[in-house]
C-alpha positions as CSV (number, residue, x, y, z in Angstrom):
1,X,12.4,5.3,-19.3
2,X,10.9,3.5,-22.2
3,X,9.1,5.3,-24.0
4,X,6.4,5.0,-26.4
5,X,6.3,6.6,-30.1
6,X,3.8,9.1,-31.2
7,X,0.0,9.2,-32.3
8,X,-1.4,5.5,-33.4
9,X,1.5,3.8,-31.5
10,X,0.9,5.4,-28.5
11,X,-2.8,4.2,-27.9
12,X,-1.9,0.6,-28.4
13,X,-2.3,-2.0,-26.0
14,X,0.4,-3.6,-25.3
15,X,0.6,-7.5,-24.4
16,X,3.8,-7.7,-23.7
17,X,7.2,-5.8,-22.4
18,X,10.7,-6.2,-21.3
19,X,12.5,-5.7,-18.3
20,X,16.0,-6.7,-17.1
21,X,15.0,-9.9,-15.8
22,X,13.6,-10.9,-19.7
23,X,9.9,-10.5,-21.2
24,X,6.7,-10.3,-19.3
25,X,4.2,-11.8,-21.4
26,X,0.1,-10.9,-21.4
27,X,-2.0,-14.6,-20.8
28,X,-5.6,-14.0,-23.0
29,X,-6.6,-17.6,-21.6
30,X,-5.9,-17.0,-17.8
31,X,-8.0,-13.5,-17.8
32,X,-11.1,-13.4,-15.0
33,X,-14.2,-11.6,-15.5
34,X,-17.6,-11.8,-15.3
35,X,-18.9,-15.0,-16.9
36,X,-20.3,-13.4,-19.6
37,X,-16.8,-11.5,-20.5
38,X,-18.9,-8.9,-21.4
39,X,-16.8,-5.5,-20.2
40,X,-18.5,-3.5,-17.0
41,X,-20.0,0.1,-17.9
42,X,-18.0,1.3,-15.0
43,X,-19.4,5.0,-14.8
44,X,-20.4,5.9,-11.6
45,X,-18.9,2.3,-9.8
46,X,-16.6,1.5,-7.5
47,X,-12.9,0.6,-8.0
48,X,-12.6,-2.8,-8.7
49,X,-10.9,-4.7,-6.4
50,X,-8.9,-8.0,-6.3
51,X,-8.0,-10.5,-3.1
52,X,-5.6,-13.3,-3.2
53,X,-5.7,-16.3,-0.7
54,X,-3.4,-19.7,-0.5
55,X,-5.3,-22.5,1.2
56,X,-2.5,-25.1,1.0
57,X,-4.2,-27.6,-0.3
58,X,-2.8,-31.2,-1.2
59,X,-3.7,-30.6,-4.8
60,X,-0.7,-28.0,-5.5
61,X,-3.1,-25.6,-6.3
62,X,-4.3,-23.6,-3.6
63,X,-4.7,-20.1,-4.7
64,X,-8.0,-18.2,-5.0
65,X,-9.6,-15.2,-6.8
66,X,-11.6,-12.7,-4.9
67,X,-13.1,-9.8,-7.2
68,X,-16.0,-7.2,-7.2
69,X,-17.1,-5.8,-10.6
70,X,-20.3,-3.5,-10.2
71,X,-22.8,-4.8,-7.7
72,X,-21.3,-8.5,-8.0
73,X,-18.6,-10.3,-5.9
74,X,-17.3,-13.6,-7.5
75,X,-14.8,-16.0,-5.6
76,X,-12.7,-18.2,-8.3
77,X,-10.0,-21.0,-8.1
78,X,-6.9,-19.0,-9.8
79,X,-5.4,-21.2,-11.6
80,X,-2.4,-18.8,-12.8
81,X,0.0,-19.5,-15.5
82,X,-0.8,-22.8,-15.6
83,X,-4.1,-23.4,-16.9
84,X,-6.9,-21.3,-18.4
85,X,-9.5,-19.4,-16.6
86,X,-12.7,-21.8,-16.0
87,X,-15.2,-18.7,-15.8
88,X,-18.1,-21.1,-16.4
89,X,-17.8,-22.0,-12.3
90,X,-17.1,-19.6,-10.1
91,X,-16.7,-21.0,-6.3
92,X,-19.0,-18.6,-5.0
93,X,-21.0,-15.8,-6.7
94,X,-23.2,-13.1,-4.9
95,X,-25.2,-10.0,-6.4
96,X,-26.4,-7.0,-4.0
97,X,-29.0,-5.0,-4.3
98,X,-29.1,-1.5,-2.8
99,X,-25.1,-1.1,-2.3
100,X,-21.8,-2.6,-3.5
101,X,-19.2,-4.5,-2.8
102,X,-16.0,-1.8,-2.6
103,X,-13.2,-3.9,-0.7
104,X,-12.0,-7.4,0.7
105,X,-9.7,-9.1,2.5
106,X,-9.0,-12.8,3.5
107,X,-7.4,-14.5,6.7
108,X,-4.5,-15.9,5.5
109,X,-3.9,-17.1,9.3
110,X,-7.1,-18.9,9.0
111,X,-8.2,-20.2,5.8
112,X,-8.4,-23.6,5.3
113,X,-9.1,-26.1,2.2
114,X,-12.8,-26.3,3.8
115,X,-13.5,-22.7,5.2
116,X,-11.9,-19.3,4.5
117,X,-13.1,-15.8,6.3
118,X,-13.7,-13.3,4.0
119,X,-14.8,-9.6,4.8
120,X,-16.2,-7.8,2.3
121,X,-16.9,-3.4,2.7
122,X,-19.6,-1.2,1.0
123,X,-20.5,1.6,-0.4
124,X,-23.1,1.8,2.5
125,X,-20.7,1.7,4.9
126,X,-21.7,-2.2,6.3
127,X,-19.0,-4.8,6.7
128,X,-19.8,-8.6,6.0
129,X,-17.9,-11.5,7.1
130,X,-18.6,-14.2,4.5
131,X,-17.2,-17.4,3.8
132,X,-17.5,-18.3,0.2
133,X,-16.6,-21.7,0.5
134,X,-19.4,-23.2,2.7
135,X,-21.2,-20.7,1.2
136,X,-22.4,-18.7,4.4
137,X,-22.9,-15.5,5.8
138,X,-21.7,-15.6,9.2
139,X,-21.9,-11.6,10.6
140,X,-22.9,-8.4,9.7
141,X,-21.0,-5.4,10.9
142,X,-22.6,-1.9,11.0
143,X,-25.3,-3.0,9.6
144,X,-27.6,-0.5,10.7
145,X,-25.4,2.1,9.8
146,X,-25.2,3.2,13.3
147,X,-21.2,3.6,14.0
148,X,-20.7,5.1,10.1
149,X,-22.9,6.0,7.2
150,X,-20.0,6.1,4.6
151,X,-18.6,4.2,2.2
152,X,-16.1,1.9,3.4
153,X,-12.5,2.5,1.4
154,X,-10.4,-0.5,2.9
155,X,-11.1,-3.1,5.2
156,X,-7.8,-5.2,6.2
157,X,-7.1,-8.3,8.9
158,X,-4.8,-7.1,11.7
159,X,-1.8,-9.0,11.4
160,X,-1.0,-12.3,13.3
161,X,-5.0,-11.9,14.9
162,X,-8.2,-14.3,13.9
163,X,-10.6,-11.9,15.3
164,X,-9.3,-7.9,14.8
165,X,-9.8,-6.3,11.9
166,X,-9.4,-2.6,10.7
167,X,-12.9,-0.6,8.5
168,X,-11.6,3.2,6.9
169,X,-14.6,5.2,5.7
170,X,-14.9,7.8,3.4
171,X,-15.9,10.2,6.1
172,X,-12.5,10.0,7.5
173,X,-13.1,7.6,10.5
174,X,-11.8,4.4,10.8
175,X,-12.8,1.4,13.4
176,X,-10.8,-1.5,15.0
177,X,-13.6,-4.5,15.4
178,X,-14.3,-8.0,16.9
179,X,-15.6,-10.7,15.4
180,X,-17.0,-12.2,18.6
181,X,-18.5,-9.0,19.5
182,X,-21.6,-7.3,18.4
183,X,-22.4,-4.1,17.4
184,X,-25.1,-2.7,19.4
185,X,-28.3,-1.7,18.9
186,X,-27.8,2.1,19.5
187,X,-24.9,4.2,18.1
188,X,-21.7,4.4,20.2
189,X,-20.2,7.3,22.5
190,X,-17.0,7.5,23.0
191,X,-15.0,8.9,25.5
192,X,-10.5,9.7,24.7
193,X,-7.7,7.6,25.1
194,X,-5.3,9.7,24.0
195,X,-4.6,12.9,21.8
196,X,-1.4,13.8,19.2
197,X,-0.9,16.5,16.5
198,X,-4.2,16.0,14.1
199,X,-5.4,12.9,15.9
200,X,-7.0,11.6,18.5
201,X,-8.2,8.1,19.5
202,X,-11.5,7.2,21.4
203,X,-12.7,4.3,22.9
204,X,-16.4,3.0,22.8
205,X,-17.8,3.4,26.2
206,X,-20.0,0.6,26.9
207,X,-20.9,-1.3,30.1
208,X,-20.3,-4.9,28.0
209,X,-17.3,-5.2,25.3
210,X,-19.2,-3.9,22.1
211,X,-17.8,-2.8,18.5
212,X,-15.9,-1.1,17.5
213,X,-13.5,-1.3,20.2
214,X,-11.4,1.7,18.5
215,X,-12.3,4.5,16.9
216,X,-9.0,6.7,15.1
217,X,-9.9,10.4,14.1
218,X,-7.0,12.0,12.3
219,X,-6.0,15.3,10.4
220,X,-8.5,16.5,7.6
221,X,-10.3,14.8,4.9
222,X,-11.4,10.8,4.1
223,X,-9.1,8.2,4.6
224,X,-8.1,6.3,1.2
225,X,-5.9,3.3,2.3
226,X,-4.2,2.0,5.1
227,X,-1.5,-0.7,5.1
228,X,0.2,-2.6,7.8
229,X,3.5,-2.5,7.7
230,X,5.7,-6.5,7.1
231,X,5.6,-7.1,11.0
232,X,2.3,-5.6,11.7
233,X,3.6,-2.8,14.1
234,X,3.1,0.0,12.3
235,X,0.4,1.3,10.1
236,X,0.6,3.6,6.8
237,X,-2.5,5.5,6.3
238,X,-2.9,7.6,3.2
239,X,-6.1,10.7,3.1
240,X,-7.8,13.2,1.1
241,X,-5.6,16.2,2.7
242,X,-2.6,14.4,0.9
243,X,-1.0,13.3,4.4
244,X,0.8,10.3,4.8
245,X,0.8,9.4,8.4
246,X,2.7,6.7,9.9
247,X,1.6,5.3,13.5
248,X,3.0,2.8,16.1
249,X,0.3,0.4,16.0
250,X,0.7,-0.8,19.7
251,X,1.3,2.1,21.4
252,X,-0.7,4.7,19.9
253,X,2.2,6.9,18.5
254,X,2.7,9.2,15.8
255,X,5.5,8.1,13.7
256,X,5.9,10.2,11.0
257,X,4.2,12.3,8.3
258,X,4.5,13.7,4.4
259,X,2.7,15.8,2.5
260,X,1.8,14.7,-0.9
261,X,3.1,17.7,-3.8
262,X,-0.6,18.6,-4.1
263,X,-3.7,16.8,-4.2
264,X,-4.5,14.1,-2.3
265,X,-3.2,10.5,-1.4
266,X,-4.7,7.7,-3.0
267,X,-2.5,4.9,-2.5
268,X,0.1,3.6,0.1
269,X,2.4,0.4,0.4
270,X,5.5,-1.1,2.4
271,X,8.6,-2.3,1.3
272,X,9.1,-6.2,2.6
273,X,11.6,-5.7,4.7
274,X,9.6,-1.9,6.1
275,X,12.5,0.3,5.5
276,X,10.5,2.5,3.1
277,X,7.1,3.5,2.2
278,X,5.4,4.5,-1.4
279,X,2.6,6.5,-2.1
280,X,0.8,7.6,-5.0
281,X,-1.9,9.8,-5.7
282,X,-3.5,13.1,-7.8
283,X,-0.1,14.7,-7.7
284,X,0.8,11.8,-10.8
285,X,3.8,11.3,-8.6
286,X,5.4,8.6,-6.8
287,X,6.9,9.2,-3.7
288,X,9.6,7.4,-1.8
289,X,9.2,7.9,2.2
290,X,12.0,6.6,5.0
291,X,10.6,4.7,7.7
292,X,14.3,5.1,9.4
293,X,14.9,9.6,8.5
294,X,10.9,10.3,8.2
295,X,11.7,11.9,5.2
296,X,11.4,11.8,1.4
297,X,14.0,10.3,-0.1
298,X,12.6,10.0,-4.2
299,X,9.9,10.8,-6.3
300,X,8.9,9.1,-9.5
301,X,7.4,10.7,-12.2
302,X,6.0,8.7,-15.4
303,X,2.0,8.9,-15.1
304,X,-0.3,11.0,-16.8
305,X,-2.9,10.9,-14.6
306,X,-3.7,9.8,-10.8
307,X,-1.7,6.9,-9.3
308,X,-4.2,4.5,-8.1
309,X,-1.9,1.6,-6.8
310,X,1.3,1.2,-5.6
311,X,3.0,-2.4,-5.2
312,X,6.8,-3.9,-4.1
313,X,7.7,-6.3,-6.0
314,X,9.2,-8.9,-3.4
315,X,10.2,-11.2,-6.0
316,X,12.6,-8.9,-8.1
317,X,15.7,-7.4,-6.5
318,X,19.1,-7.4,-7.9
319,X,22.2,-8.1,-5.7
320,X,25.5,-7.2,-7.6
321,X,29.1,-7.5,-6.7
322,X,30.8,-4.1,-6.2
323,X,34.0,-3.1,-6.9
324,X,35.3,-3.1,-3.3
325,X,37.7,0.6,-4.1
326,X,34.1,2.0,-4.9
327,X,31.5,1.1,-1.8
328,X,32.8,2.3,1.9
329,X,29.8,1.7,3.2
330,X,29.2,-1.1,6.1
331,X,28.2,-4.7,4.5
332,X,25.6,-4.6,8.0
333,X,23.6,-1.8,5.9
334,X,22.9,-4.0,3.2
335,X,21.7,-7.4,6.1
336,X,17.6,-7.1,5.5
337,X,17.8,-6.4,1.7
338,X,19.8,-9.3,0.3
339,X,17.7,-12.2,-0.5
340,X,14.4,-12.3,-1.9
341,X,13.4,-15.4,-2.2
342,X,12.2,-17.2,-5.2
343,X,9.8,-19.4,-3.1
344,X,6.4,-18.2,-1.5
345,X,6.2,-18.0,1.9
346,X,3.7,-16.4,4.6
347,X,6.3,-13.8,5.8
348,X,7.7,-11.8,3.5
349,X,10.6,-10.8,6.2
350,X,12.1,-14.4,6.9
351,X,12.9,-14.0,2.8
352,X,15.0,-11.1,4.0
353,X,16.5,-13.0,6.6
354,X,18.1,-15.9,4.8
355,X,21.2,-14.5,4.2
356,X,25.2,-15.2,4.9
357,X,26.2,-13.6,7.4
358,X,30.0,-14.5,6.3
359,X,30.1,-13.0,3.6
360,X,31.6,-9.7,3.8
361,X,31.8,-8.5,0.0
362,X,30.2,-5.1,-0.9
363,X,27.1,-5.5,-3.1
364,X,24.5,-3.4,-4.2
365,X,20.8,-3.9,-4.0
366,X,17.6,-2.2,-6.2
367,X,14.1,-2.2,-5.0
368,X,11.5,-2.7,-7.3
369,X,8.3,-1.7,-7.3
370,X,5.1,-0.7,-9.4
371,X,2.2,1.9,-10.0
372,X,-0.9,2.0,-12.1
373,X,-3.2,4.7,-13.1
374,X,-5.9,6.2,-14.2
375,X,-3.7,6.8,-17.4
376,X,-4.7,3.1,-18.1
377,X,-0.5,2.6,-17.6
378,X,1.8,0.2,-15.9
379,X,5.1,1.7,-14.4
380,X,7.8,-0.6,-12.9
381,X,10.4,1.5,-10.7
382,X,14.0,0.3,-9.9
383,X,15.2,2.2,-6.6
384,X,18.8,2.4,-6.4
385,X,21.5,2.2,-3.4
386,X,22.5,5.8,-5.3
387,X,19.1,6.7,-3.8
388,X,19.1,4.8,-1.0
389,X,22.3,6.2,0.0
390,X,23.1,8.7,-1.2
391,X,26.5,9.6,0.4
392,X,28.1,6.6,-0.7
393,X,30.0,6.7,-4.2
394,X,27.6,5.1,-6.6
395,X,28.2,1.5,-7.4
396,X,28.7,0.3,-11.3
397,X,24.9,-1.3,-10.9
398,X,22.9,0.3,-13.7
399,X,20.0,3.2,-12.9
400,X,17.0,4.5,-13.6
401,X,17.3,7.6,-11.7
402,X,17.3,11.4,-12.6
403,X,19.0,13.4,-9.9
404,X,18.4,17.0,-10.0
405,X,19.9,17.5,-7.6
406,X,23.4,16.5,-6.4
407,X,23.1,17.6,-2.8
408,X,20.0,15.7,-1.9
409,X,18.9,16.4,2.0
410,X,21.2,14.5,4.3
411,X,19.2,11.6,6.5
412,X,17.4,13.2,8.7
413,X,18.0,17.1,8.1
414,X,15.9,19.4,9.5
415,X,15.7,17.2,12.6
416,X,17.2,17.1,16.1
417,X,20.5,15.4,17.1
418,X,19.5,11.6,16.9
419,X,22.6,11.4,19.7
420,X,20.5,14.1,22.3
421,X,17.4,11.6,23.2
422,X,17.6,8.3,24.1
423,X,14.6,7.4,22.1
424,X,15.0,4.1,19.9
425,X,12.6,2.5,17.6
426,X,12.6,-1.1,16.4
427,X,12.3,-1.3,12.6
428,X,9.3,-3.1,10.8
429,X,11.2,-6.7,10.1
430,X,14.5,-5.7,11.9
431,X,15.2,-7.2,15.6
432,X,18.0,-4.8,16.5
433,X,16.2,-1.0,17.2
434,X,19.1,1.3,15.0
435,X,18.8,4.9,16.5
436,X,15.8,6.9,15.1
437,X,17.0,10.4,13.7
438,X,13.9,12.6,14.5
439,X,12.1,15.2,12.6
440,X,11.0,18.2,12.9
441,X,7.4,17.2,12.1
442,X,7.5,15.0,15.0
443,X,7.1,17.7,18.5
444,X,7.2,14.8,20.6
445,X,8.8,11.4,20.6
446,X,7.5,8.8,18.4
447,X,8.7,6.5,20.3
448,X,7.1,5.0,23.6
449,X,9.3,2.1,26.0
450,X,7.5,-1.3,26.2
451,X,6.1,0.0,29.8
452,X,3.5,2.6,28.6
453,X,2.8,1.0,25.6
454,X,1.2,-1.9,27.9
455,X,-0.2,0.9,30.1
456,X,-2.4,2.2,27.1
457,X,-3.7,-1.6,26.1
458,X,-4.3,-2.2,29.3
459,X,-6.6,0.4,29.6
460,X,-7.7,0.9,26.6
461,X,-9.8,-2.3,26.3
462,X,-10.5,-4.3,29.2
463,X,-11.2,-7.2,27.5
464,X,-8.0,-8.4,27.2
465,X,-7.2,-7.5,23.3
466,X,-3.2,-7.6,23.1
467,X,-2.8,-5.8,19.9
468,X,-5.0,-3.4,18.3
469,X,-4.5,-0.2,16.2
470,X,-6.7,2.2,13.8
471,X,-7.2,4.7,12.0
472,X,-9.8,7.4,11.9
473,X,-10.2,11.1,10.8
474,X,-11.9,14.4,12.5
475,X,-15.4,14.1,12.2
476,X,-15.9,16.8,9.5
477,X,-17.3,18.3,6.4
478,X,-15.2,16.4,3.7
479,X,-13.8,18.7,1.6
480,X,-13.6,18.4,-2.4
481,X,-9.8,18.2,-3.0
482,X,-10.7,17.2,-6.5
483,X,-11.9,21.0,-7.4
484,X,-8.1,22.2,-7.2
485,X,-6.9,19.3,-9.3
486,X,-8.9,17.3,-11.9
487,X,-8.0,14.9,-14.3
488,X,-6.7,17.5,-17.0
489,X,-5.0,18.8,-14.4
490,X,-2.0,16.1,-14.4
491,X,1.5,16.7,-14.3
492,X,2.4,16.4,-17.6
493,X,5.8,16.1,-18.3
494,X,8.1,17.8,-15.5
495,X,10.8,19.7,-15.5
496,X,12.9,22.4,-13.9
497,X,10.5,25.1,-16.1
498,X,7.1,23.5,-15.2
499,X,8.0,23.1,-11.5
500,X,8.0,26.5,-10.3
501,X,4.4,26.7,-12.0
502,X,3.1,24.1,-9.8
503,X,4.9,25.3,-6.5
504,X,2.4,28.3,-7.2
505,X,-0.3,26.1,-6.9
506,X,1.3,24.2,-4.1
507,X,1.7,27.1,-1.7
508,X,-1.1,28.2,-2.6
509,X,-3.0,25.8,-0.8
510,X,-1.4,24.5,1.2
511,X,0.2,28.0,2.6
512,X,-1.2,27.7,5.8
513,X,0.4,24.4,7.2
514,X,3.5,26.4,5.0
515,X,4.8,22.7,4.0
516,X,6.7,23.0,0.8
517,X,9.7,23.4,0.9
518,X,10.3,21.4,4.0
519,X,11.0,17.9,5.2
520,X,7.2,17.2,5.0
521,X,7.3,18.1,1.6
522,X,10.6,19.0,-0.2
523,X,10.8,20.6,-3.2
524,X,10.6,18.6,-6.6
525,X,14.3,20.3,-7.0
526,X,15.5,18.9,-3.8
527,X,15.4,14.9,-4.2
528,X,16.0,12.7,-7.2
529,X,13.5,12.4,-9.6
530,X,13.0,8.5,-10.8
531,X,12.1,7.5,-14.1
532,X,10.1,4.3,-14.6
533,X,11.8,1.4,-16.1
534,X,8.9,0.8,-18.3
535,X,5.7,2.5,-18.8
536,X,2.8,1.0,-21.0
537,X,-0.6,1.4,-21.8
538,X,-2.3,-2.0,-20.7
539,X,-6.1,-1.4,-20.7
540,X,-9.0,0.9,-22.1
541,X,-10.4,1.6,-18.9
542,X,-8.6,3.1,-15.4
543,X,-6.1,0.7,-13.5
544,X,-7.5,-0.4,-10.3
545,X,-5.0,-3.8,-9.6
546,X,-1.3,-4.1,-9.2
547,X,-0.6,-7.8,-7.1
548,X,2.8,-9.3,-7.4
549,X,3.3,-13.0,-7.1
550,X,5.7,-15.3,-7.7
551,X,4.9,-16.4,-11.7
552,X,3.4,-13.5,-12.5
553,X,1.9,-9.8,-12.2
554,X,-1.8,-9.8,-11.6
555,X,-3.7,-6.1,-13.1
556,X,-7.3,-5.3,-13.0
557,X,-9.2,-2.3,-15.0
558,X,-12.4,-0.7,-14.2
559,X,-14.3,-2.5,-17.4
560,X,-13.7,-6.1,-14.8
561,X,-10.8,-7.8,-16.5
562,X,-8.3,-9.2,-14.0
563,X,-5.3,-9.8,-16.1
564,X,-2.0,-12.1,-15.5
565,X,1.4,-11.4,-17.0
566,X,3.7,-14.4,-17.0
567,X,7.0,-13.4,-15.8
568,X,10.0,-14.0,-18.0
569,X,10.2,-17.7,-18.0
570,X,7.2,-18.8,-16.4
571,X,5.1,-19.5,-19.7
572,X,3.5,-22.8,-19.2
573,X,3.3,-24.6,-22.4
574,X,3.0,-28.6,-23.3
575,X,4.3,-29.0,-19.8
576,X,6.8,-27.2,-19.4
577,X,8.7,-23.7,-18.5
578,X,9.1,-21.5,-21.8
């Protein structure tokens, strides 16, 4: 872990840092803000938030901005580590009065040079379909506040669909909608489609096809995030009772769960090819979860405060050549992981894909991905096949890992003989289903055959929708996690000492679900602890942004600076690559 020296030092900025791959480098000219550059008083605000889309223009330069500072949402051609920020002419700008923009999320599937579909959440719980380049307002979801009264805390496009899309609320619900439907001019009842451990799902009974076609409730406490995973059939939802829950997004299905160390889950993401999922959150930690065992495989410590966003880099991996007396594992394990490409495509799997199958020599592979926080600091992880796999004999590839303990867990421990069921489960961006080995968090099968799952569209939503999925929580009091850990309460620096200190607090409250200690939420003794590659203070105010692409690393703080950092090599100056 780099680390940073003492008093003066410590509270610098940094503009720059280096990594394996060479020096990431800070670019003043391509920052976006508000016009006036003036920084936000963020007290009392929402997060900001930043959206990417690529319009594929004939021009070569297609990308565009999406960003809410305050009560204003401004819509900006990003013209990256090319040129400087133009902040003098902003596409589209729009100021609110009486609520705030909180999220947003394009339609990659449908934006065009001439139109894009933008939704945009609030802190009043309305959704707004926009399109900033015509300029026009199309739709206005909610908008009497009839289906939720809450603040709306993600709003994402379904996959592969021009119509679906997914609202979580701070209350806990979340809502699968239409764009060709309306709302209603009454609130909705709802009637069950079908009931798990801590969820249920409900549909909206209605004598014509109305929104929301879905409604999700699920364990305790609001829902933070949700992510889809690289394939779009399975969702990662991240809540307030510091759950991560994983569902089948077609057939209804509890995946898997994990519990965060303590406090709740702000932030959840996928890796490209869906093998593994991060979350981060008031615990400080990171925390590596398998799609494949359902368990936790890593944590990552290097935060001082709450992790706010989590990101995989898909552009950074490292493939090395093994010494073949060292690796007895089979070269299949490695046939998702291989090749990230350098180019920027609309699937992030059919990078993954492009590989030689011929070649037979062992390598190694490293994830990497990134976390930013509250501490105003930028962590970059490298997650190691001695993590990964942690049976095999370590390769000579360098890493950043602390293992406390040798033994880690075995893949699936704790569960039941993958070999007694003959339950299967296709893997987000794999086409062969590899056995699933089952938990014992899971009392019934995860897994549902293509039959029933048709069997539950079909009568979930007569209207013919082919694909739909959500997320909601228990209609409930919410309850004010934040009271057992504030700010001051962070992690601090771990170790062996300071961790039986916060098991206290641990069992404590979460002794009646009696989770630590168990697959849902091992020990901090019982899996490796990672270390950040680097860890640097990059802003005055909170981190709200972490976006990979290919030049560069986009960040955003709460003061309403969206900030690029040039990767090693991809500083444009006079015209070329320096």
């Amino acid at each position: 872990m780099a680390t940073e020296g003492g008093g003066k030092e410590m509270n610098e900025i940094k503009t720059q840092f280096t990594t394996r791959e060479g020096l990431y480098k800070l670019l003043p000219h391509s920052e976006y803000s508000r016009p006036n550059r003036v920084p936000f008083n963020s007290q009392g605000s929402n997060p900001v938030r930043v959206s990417f889309v690529n319009l594929n223009d004939q021009s070569g330069n297609g990308d565009r901005l999406c960003f809410n500072v305050g009560r204003e949402l401004y819509f900006y051609i990003y013209k990256g580590v090319r040129k400087a920020a133009d902040l003098s002419k902003p596409i589209d700008k729009r100021i609110y009065k009486g609520t705030q923009p909180t999220c947003h999320d394009f339609n990659h599937l449908t934006a065009t040079a001439e139109s894009v579909s933008l939704l945009v959440g609030f802190s009043a719980g309305q959704v707004q379909l926009i399109d900033p380049i015509k300029k026009e307002t199309s739709k206005l979801f909610n908008e009497e506040r009839l289906i939720d009264k809450s603040r709306v805390t993600c709003v994402k496009w379904v996959p592969g669909s021009e119509s679906l899309f997914l609202v979580a609320h701070s209350s806990g619900n979340m809502y699968l909608y239409n764009v060709e439907h309306t709302c209603g001019t009454t609130a909705p009842h709802y009637q069950l489609l079908k009931q798990g451990e801590n969820f249920a799902v409900h549909t909206c009974k209605s004598k014509s096809t109305r929104n929301p076609l879905l409604k999700w409730t699920v364990g305790e406490g609001a829902l933070n995030e949700f992510a889809f995973s690289p394939d779009g059939k399975f969702l990662a939802c991240v809540s307030q009772d510091g759950f991560l829950r994983v569902f089948n997004f077609d057939s209804v299905e509890l995946h898997g769960t994990m519990k965060s160390y303590f406090g709740g889950l702000l932030c959840v993401c996928w890796s490209p090819d869906g093998k593994y999922i991060v979350t981060g959150g008031e615990d400080d930690l990171v925390t590596v979860w398998s799609f494949v065992d359902c368990r936790v495989i890593a944590r990552g410590h290097g935060h001082k405060s709450w992790v706010s966003v989590v990101a995989f880099d898909p552009y950074t991996t490292s493939v090395e050549e093994s010494d073949p007396m060292e690796f007895s594992g089979s070269d299949e394990d490695f046939q998702d992981l291989l090749h990230f490409g350098r180019d920027r495509a609309n699937s992030t799997q059919s990078r993954l894909s492009k590989r030689n199958s011929t070649d037979s020599r062992p390598v190694s592979v490293t994830y990497r991905f990134g976390s930013v926080g509250q501490d105003t600091q930028l962590c970059l992880w490298d997650l190691t096949e001695d993590i990964l796999f942690p049976h095999q004999p370590l390769s000579r590839a360098r890493t950043h890992t602390n293992v406390m303990n040798a033994t880690s867990p075995p893949a699936g421990s704790g569960g039941t003989n993958p070999g007694s069921n003959g339950n299967s489960i296709t893997m987000p961006g794999n086409s062969v289903p590899p056995p699933l080995p089952r938990s014992n968090s899971l009392p019934h099968s995860a897994v549902s055959n293509a039959g029933s799952k048709s069997s539950v569209l079909d009568g979930a939503i007569a209207s013919g929708v082919s694909k739909f999925a959500t997320l909601s929580l228990h209609d409930r009091k919410e309850r004010h996690h934040d009271k057992d850990h504030k700010r001051n309460h962070s992690m601090g620096h771990i170790s062996s000492k300071s961790s039986d200190k916060l098991n206290l607090v641990t069992k404590t409250k979460t002794d009646p679900a009696k989770t630590l200690g168990t697959s849902l939420c091992p020990r901090m003794e019982d899996v490796p602890l990672l270390e950040p590659l680097i860890c640097k203070k990059i802003a005055h105010e909170r981190l709200t942004v972490l976006i990979f692409l290919e030049d560069c690393i986009v960040t955003a703080c709460q003061e309403g600076f969206i900030c690029t950092w040039a990767r090693p090599g991809k500083v444009w100056f006079l015209g070329s690559w320096i």
